[in-house]
C-alpha positions in Angstrom: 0.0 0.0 0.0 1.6 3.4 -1.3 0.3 7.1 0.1 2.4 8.9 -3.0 1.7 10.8 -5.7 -1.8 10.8 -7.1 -2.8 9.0 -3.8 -1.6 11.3 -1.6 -3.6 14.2 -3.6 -6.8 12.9 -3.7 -6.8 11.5 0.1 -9.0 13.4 1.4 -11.4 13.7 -0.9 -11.6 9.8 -1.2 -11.7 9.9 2.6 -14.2 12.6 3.8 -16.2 12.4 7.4 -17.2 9.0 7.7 -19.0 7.2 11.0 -15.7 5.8 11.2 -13.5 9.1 11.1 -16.3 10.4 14.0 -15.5 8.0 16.2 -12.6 7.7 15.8 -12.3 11.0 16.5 -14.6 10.8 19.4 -12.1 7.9 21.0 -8.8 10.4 21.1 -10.8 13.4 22.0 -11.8 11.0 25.5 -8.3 9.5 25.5 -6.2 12.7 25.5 -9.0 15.1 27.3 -6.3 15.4 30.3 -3.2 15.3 28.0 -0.4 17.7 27.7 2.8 18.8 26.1 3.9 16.9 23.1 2.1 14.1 20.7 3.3 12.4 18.3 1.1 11.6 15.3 2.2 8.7 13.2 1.3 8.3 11.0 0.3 11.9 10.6 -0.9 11.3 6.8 -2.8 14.6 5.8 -3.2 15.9 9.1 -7.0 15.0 9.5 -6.1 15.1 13.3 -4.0 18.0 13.9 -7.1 20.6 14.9 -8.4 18.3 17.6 -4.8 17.9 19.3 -4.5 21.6 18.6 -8.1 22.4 20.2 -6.6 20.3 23.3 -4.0 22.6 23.7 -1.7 19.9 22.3 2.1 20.9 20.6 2.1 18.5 17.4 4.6 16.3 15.9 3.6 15.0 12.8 5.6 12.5 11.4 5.5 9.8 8.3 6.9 7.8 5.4 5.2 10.0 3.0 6.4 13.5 1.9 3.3 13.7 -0.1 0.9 13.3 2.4 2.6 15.7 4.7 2.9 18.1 2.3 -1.2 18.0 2.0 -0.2 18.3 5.8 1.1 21.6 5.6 -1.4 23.5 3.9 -3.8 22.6 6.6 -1.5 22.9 9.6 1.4 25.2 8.5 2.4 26.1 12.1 3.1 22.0 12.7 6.4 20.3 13.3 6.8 18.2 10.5 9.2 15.5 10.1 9.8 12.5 7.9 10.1 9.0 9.6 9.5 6.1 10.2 7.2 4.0 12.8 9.7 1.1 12.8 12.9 3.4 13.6 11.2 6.8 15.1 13.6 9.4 14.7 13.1 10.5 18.0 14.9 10.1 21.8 13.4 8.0 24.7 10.3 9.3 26.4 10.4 12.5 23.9 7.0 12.6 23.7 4.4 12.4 26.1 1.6 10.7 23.9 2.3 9.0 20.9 -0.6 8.1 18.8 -0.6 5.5 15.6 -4.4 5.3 13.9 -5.3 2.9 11.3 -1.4 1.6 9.9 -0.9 -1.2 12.5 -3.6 -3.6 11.2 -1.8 -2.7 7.3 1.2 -4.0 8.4 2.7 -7.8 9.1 2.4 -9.0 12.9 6.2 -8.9 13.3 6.2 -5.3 12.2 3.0 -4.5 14.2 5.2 -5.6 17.3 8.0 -3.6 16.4 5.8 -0.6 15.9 4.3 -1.0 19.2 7.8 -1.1 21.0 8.8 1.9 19.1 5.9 3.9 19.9 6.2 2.8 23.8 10.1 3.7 23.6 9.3 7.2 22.3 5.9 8.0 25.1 6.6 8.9 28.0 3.0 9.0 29.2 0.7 6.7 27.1 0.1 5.3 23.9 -3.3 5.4 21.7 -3.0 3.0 18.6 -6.1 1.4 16.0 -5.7 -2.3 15.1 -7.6 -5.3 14.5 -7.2 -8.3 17.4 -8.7 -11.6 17.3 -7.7 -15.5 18.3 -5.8 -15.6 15.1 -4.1 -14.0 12.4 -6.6 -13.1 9.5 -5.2 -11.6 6.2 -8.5 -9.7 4.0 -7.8 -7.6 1.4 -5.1 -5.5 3.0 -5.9 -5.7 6.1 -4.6 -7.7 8.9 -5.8 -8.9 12.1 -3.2 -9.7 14.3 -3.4 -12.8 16.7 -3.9 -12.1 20.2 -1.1 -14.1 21.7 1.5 -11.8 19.6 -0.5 -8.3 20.5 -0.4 -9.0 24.4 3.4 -10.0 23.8 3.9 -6.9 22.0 2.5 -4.8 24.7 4.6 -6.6 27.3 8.0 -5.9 25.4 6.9 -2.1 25.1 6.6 -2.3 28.6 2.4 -1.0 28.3 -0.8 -1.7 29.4 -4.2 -1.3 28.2 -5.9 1.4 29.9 -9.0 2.1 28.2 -11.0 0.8 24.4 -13.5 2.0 22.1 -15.0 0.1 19.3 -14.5 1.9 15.7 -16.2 -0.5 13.6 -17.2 -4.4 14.2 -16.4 -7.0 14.9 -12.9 -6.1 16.1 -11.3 -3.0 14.6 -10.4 -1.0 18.0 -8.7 2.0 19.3 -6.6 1.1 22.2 -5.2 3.3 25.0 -2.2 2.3 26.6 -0.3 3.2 29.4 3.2 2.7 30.3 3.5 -0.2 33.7 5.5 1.1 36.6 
């Protein structure tokens, strides 16, 4: 799956307010309502939730794999810190950030990669994490979509060194958005 060029143009169009989008909205809004300092949004694609981390008072790190999605990025959200990276090597020091956030890429990618993402994500938060994936008892390719086996997500939150703290249900059966803290 590729976010260039002609992709990367048409986005948001393609993509406008969808149930899904409002609740997944709705799900960080509830997640970060106590939240400060940094996030990190990554992938930040086109920006779609830049004003609701800036209406929460929020300083914004954007951050992806795609120059042309951030660049649709910057005409919404000139004033943002943009920087290219990416979610399996995060250009960015230990506990940098105090919320990282990772919506919809986890359940595109393998479950090997998911893992690594989640430990990345953990290394670079120092408060919580919110991420979007699909969990079930075992590992389910569709389309281009993963769901990722159980038994390798709780591992993967155990090597990050998080917990789940809190879910909401984006769209059934099992496509959720996941806050997680970091353990003592």
């Amino acid at each position: 799956m590729t976010y260039f060029g002609e992709k990367a143009r048409v986005y948001d169009a393609k993509n406008a307010e969808t149930d899904k989008r409002a609740r997944e909205a709705a799900a960080l809004r509830e997640f970060l309502v106590n939240a400060s300092g940094t996030i990190l949004d990554i992938p930040v694609g086109t920006g779609h939730f830049i004003p609701l981390y800036e209406a929460l008072g929020l300083n914004v790190i954007g951050m992806d794999v795609s120059s042309e999605m951030m660049n649709q990025a910057r005409v919404k959200a000139p004033e943002t810190n943009f920087v290219y990276g990416d979610i399996l090597q995060i250009p960015l020091p230990d506990l940098s950030v105090e919320v990282a956030v990772c919506i919809r890429l986890l359940s595109l990618i393998d479950t090997d990669e998911m893992a690594s993402a989640i430990k990345e994500l953990g290394r670079v938060a120092s408060h919580f994490v919110i991420f979007s994936m699909k969990v079930d008892k075992q590992k389910v390719i569709k389309n281009r979509s993963i769901t990722h086996p159980e038994v390798s997500f709780h591992d993967a939150l155990y090597n990050a060194n998080l917990q789940i703290d809190d879910v909401r249900m984006i769209r059934k059966p099992n496509f959720l958005i996941y806050k997680a803290v970091k353990c003592s």
